[in-house]
Backbone as ProteinMPNN parsed JSONL, in Angstrom:
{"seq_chain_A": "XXXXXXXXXXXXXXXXXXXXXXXXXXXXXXXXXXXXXXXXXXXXXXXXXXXXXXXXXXXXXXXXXXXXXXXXXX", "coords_chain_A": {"N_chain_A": [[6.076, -33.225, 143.459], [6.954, -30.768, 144.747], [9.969, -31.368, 144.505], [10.099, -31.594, 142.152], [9.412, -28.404, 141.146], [10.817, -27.071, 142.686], [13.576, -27.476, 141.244], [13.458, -26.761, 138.872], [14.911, -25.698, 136.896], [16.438, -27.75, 136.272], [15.892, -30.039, 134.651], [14.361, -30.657, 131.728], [12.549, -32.523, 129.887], [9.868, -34.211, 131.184], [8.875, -37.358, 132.289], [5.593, -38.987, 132.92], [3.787, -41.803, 133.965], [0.415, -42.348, 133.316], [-1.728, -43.329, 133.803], [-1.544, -45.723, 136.331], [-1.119, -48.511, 138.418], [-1.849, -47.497, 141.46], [-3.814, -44.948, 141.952], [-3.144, -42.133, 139.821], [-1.411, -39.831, 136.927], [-2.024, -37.757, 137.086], [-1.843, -35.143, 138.865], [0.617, -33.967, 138.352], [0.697, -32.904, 135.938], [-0.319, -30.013, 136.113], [0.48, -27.163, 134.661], [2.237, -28.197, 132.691], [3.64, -28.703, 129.067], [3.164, -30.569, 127.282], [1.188, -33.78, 126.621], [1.613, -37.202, 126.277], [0.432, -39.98, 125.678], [-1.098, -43.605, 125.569], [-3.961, -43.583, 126.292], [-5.27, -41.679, 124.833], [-8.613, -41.234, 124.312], [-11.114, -39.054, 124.479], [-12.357, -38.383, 126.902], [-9.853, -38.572, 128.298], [-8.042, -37.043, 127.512], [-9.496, -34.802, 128.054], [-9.276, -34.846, 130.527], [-6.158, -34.659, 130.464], [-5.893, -31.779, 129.78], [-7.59, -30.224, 131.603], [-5.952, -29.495, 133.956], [-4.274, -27.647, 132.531], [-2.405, -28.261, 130.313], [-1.575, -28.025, 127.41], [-1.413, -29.545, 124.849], [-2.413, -32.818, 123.761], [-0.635, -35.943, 122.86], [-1.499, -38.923, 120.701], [-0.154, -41.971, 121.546], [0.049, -43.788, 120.293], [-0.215, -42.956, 117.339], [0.978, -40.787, 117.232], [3.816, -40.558, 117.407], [5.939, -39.478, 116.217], [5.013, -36.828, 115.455], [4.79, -35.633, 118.278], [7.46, -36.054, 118.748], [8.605, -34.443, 117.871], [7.319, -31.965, 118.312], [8.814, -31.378, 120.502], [11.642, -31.052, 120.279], [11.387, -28.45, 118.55], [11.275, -24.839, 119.923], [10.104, -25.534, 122.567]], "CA_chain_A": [[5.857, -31.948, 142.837], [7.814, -30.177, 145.36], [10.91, -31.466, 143.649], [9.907, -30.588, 140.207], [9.142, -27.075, 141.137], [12.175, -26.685, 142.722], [14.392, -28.03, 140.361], [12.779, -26.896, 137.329], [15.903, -25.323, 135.295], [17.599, -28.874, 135.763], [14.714, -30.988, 133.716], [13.894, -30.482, 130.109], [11.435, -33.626, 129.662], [9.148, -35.071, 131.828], [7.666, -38.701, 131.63], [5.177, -39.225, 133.584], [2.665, -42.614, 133.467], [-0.596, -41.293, 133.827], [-2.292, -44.874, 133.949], [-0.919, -46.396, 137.064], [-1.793, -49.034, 139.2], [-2.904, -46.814, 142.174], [-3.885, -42.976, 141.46], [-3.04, -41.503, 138.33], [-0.48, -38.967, 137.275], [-2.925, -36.332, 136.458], [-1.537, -34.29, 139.338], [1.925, -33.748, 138.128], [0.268, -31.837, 134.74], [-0.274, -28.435, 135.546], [2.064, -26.416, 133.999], [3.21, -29.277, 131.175], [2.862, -28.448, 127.663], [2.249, -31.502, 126.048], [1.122, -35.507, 127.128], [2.156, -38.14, 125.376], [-0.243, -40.924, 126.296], [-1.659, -44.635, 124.709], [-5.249, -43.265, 126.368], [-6.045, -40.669, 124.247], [-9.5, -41.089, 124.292], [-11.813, -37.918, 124.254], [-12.435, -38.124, 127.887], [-8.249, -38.493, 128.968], [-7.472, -35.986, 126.898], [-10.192, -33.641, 128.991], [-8.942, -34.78, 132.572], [-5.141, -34.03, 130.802], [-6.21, -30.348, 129.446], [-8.124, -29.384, 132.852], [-5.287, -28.781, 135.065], [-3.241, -26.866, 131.889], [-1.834, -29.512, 129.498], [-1.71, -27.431, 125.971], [-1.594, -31.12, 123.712], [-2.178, -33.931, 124.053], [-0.385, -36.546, 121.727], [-1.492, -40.243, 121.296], [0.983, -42.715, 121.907], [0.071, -45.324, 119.309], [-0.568, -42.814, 116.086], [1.492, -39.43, 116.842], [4.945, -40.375, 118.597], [6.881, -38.478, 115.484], [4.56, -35.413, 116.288], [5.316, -36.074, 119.786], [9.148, -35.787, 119.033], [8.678, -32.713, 117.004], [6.966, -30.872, 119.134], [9.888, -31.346, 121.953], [12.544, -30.837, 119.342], [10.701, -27.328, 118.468], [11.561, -24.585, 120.666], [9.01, -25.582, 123.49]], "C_chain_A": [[6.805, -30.901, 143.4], [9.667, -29.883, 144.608], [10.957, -30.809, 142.027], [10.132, -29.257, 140.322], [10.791, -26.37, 141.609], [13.612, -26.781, 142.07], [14.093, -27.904, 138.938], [13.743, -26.517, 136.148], [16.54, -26.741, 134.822], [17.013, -30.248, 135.112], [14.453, -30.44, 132.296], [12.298, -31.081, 129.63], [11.085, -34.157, 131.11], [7.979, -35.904, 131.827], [7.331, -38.824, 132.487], [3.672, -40.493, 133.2], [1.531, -42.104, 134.265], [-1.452, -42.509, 134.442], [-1.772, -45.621, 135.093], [-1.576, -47.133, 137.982], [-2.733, -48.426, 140.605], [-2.606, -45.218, 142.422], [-3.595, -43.129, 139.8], [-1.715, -40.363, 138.332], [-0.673, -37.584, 137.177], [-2.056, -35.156, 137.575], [0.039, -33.27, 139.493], [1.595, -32.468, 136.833], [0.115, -30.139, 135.228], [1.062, -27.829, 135.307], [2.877, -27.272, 132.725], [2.293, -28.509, 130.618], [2.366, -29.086, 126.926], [2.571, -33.058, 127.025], [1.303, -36.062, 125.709], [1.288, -39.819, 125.986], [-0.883, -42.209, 124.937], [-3.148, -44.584, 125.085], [-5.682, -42.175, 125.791], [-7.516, -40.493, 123.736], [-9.892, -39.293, 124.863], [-11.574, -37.549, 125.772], [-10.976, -37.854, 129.184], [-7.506, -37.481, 128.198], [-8.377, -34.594, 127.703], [-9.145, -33.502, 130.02], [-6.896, -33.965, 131.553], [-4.726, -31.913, 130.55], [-6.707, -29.792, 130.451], [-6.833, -28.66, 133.485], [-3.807, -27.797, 133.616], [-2.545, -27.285, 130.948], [-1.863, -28.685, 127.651], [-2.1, -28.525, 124.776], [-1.677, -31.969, 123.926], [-1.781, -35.03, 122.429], [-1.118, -37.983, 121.819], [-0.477, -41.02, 120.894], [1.225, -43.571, 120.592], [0.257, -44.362, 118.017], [0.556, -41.385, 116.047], [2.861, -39.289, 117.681], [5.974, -39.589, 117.754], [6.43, -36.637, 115.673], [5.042, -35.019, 117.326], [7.09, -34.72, 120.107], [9.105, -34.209, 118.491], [8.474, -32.06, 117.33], [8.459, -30.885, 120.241], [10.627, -30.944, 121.721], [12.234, -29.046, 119.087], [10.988, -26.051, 119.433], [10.394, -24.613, 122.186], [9.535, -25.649, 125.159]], "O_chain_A": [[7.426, -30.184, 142.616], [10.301, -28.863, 144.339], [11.528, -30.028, 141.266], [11.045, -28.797, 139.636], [11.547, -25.552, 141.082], [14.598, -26.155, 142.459], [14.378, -28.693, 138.037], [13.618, -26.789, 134.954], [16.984, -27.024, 133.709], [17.618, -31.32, 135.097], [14.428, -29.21, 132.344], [11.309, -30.476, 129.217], [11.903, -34.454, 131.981], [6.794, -35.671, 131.588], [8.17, -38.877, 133.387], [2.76, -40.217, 132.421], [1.534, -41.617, 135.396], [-1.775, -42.478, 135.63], [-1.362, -46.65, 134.557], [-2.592, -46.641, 138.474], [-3.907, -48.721, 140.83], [-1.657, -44.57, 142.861], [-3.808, -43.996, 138.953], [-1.112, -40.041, 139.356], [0.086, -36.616, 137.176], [-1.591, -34.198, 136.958], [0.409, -32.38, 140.258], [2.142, -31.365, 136.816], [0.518, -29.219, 134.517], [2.226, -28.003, 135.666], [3.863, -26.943, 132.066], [1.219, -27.974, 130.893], [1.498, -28.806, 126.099], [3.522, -33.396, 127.731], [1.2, -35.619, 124.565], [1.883, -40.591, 126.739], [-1.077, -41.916, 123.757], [-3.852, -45.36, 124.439], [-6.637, -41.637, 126.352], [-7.714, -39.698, 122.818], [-9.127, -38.541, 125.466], [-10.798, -36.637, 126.058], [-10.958, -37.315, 130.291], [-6.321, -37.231, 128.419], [-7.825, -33.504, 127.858], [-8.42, -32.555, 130.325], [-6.459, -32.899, 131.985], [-3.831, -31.161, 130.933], [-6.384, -28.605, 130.488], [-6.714, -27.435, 133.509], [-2.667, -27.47, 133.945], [-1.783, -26.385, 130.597], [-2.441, -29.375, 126.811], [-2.973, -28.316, 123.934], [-0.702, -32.309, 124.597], [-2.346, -34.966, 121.338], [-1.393, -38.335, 122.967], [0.109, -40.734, 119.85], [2.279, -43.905, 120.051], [1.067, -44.935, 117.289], [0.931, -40.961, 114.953], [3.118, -38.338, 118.42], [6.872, -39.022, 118.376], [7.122, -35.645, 115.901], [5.757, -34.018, 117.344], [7.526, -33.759, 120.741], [9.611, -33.153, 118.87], [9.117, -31.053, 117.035], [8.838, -29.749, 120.529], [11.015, -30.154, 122.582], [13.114, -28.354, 119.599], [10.784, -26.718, 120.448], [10.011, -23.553, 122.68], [8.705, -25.694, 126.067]]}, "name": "protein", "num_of_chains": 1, "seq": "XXXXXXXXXXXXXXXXXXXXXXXXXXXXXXXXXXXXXXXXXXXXXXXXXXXXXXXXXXXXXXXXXXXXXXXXXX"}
């Protein structure tokens, strides 16, 4: 996070797997605008909106949304 923050003009996109073998990536979200995830269930779409997350997309049904939003001035 340290890095991110400090380096934030020289990033655009950031992928982050949220699902990972050990932890999660939930703690990288505050301050993103939009996830892009294949768990978009009700309850992973909470945990990614708590810490600030504006959208969440799902992976499998909305990856042209996805792009559009990024594309967009965001």
């Amino acid at each position: 996070m340290a890095c991110l923050q400090a380096n934030e003009e020289a990033w655009q996109l950031l992928v982050v797997d949220l699902l990972r073998k050990q932890g999660t990536g939930l703690g990288v979200l505050a301050g993103i605008m939009a996830a892009l995830t294949n768990a978009a269930s009700p309850d992973n779409r909470a945990e990614c909106v708590r810490p600030g997350v504006d959208t969440v997309f799902d992976k499998a049904a909305q990856v042209n949304e996805f792009l559009a939003y990024c594309a967009a001035e965001h």
